[in-house]
C-alpha positions as CSV (number, residue, x, y, z in Angstrom):
1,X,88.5,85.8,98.0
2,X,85.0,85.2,98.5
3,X,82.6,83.0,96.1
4,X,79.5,83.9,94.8
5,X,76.8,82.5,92.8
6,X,76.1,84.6,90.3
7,X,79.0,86.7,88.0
8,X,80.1,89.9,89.6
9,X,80.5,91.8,86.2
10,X,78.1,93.2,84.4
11,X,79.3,93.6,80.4
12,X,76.6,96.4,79.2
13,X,76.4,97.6,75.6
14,X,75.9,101.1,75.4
15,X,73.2,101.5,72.8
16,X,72.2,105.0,71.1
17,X,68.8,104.6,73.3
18,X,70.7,103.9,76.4
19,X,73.0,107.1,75.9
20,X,70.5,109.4,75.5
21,X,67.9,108.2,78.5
22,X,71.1,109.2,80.7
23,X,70.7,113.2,79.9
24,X,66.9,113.2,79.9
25,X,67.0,113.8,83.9
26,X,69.9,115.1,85.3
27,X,70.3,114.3,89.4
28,X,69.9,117.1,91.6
29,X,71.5,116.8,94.9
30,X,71.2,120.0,97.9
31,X,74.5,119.8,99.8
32,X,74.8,120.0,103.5
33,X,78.0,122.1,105.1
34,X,78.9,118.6,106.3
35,X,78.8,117.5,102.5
36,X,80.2,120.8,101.0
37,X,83.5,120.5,104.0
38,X,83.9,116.9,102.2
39,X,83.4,117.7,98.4
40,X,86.1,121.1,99.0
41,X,88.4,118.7,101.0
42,X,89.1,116.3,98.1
43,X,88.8,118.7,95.9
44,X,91.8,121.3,97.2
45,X,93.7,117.9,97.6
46,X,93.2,117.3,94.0
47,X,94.3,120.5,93.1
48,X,97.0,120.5,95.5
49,X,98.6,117.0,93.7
50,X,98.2,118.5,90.3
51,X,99.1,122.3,90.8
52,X,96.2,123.1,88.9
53,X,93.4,125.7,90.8
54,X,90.2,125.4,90.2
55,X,88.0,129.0,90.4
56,X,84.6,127.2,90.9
57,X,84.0,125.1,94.5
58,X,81.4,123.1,95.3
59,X,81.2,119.4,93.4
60,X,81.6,121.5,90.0
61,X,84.7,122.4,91.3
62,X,86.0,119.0,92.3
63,X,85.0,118.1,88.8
64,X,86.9,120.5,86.6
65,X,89.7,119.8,88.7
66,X,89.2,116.2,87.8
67,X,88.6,116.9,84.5
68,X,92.5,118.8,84.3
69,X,93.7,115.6,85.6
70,X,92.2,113.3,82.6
71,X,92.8,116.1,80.1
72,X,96.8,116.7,81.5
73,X,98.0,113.3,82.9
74,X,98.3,109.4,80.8
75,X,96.0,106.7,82.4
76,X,98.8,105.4,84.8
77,X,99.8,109.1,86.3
78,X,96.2,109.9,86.8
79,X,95.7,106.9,89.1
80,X,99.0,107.7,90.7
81,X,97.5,111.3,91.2
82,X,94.2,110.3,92.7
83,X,96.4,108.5,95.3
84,X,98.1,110.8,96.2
85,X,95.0,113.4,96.6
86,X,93.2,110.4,98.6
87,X,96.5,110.3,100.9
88,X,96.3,114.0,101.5
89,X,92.5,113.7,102.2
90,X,91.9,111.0,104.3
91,X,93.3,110.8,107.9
92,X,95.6,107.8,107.8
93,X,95.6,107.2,111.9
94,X,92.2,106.9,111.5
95,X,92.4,104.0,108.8
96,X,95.3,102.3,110.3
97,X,93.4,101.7,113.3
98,X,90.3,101.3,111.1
99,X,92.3,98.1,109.6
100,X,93.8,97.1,113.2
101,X,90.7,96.9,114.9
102,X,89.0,95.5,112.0
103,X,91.1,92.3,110.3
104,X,89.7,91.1,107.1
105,X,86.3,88.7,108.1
106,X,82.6,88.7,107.3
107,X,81.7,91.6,110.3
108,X,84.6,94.2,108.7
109,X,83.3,93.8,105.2
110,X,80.0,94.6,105.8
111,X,81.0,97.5,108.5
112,X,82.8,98.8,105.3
113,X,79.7,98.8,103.3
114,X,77.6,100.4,106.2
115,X,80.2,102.6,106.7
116,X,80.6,103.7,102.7
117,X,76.8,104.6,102.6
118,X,77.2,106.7,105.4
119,X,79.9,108.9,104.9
120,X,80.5,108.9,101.1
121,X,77.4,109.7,100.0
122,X,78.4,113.3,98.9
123,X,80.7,111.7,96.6
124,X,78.4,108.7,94.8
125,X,75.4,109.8,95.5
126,X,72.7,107.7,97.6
127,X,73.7,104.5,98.0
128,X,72.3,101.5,99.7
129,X,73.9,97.7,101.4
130,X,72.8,94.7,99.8
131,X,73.5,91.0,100.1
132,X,75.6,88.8,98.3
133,X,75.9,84.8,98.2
134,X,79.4,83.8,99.5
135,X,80.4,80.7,100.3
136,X,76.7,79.4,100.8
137,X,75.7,81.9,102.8
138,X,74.3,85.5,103.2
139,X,76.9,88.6,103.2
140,X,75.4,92.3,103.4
141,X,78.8,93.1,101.9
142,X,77.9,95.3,98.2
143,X,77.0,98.7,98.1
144,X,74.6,99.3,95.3
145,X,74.6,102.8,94.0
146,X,71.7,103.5,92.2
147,X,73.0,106.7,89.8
148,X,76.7,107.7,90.3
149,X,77.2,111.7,90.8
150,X,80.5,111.5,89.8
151,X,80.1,109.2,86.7
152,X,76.7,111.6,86.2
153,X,78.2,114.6,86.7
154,X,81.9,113.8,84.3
155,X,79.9,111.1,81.5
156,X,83.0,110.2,80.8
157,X,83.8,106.2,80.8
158,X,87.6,106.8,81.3
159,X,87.2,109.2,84.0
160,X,85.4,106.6,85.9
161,X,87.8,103.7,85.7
162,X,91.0,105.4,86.3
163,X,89.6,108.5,88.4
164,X,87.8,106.5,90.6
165,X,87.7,103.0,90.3
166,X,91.2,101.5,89.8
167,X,92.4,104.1,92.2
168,X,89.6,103.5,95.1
169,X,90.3,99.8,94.5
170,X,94.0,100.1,95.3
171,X,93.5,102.5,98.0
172,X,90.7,100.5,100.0
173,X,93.1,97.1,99.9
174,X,96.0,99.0,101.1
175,X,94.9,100.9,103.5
176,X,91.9,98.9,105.1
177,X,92.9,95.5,104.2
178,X,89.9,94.4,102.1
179,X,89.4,94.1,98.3
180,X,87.0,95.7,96.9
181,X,85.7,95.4,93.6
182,X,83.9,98.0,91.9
183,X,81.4,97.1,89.2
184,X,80.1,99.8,87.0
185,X,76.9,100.0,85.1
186,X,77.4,102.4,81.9
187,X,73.6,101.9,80.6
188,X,72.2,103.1,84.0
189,X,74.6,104.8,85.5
190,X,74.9,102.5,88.8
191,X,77.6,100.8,91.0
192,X,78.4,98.0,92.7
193,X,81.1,97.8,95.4
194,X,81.6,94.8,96.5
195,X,84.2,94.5,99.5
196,X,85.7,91.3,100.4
197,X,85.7,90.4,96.3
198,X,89.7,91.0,94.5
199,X,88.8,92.7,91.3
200,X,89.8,90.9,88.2
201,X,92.8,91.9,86.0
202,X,92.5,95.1,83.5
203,X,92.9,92.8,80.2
204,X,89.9,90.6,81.9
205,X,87.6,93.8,83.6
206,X,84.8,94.7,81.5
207,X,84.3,98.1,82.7
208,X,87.7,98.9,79.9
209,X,86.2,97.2,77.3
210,X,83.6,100.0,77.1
211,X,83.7,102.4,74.7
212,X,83.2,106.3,75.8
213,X,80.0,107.7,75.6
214,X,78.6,109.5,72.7
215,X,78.1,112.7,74.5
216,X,80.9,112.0,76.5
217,X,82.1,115.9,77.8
218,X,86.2,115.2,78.1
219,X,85.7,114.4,74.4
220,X,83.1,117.1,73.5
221,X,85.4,119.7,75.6
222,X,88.6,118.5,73.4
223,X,87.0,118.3,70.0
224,X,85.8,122.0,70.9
225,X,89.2,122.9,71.3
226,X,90.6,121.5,67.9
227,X,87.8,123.4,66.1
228,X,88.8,126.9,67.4
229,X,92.6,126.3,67.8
C-alpha cells in the first residue's frame, strides 16, 4: 500500500447550488468508430449478463442498459453483474500477460495510469496522469478525470459506486495485480484513480455516505412510474 501526504478522499457535501451548476452545461463528446466499437462492446456484454436488450446504441445505449441493471438487480448482484460484463469484454490473455510482464512496482502503476487515459477515454471522458507523494517521493500514478461521462450521463450517486466503482476496483486488483482506488467528486463531477492505493472499507468510503442527487434520473425515472401505475 503506498503512503501519501495528503488524504485520498474527498467528503463533498452536495449543496442545492452544487446540484444544479452540474445540469447548466451538459458535455458533449463526438465518438470515433474506434470509440463507438468500445462503447457497443461493453454495452452488448451488459446486455448479454442481464438478458435485457437495449433498442438504442451508442453510449445512450450502454446507459439504459445500465440503468436496467440498477433499476432490476440489489447492490451486491449489480456488482456481480458488471463483472461478469467486464469478463465478457475484456480479453483476459491480454491482461494475464498484462499482469505477468508487469508485477506490482512504481513503473506498472503509472503504465496503468498512462494506459487508462489512453484507451478508456470513451468510457470517462478526458482524463489526464498526475502525481502523487508516496513514500517521499514522486509517483505519476492517479488519473484525474476532470467531468465523468458516465457519472454525467446516469447523475445517479448509486450508479456510480456500485456500477462502476466497487466493480472496477475489484476487477483491476484481480486481474492486473494493482489496487486501485477510485475517488469520486459528486460537487464537480471528477475522479480520481489512484493505482497502487487499496481502497478503504465500504462502512469507512465516503463516496456511500453521499446522498443521491436531487435530480438524480434512476429516481426521477421511478417516481414517474409510481405516478402513472
Amino acid at each position: 500500500m503506498q503512503n501519501r501526504k495528503r488524504s485520498p478522499f474527498i467528503l463533498s457535501e452536495l449543496k442545492d447550488k452544487d446540484l444544479n451548476k452540474s445540469h447548466e452545461s451538459k458535455s458533449v463528446y463526438n465518438d470515433n468508430w474506434i470509440h463507438s466499437l468500445a462503447i457497443n462492446h461493453l454495452s452488448h456484454s451488459l446486455q448479454a449478463s442481464t438478458g435485457h436488450k437495449s433498442k438504442k446504441s451508442g453510449y445512450d445505449g450502454l446507459v439504459e442498459a445500465a440503468r436496467m441493471v440498477h433499476r432490476n438487480f440489489s447492490p451486491t448482484q449489480q456488482r456481480v453483474i458488471i463483472r461478469q460484463s467486464l469478463d465478457l469484454a475484456a480479453p483476459r490473455p491480454i491482461l494475464n500477460l498484462m499482469r505477468a510482464l508487469m508485477p506490482p512496482s512504481k513503473g506498472a502503476r503509472e503504465k496503468f495510469a498512462v494506459m487508462t487515459t489512453l484507451f478508456f477515454s470513451w468510457l470517462v471522458g478526458p482524463c489526464e496522469v498526475r502525481e502523487s507523494d508516496c513514500e517521499g517521493g514522486k509517483e505519476k500514478n492517479v488519473v484525474y478525470i476532470p467531468k465523468c461521462r458516465f457519472l454525467e450521463e446516469t447523475n445517479c450517486v448509486g450508479m456510480c459506486t456500485n456500477l462502476c466503482k466497487m466493480p472496477s476496483q475489484e476487477f483491476i486488483k484481480e486481474t492486473l495485480g494493482t489496487p486501485v482506488n477510485m475517488v469520486p467528486n459528486f460537487d464537480d463531477m471528477s475522479c480520481e484513480m489512484i493505482f497502487g492505493q487499496e481502497p478503504p472499507a465500504q462502512s469507512l468510503d465516503p463516496a456511500f455516505a453521499q446522498p443521491c442527487y436531487k435530480q438524480c434520473n434512476s429516481f426521477l425515472n421511478s417516481y414517474k412510474k409510481l405516478l402513472f401505475i
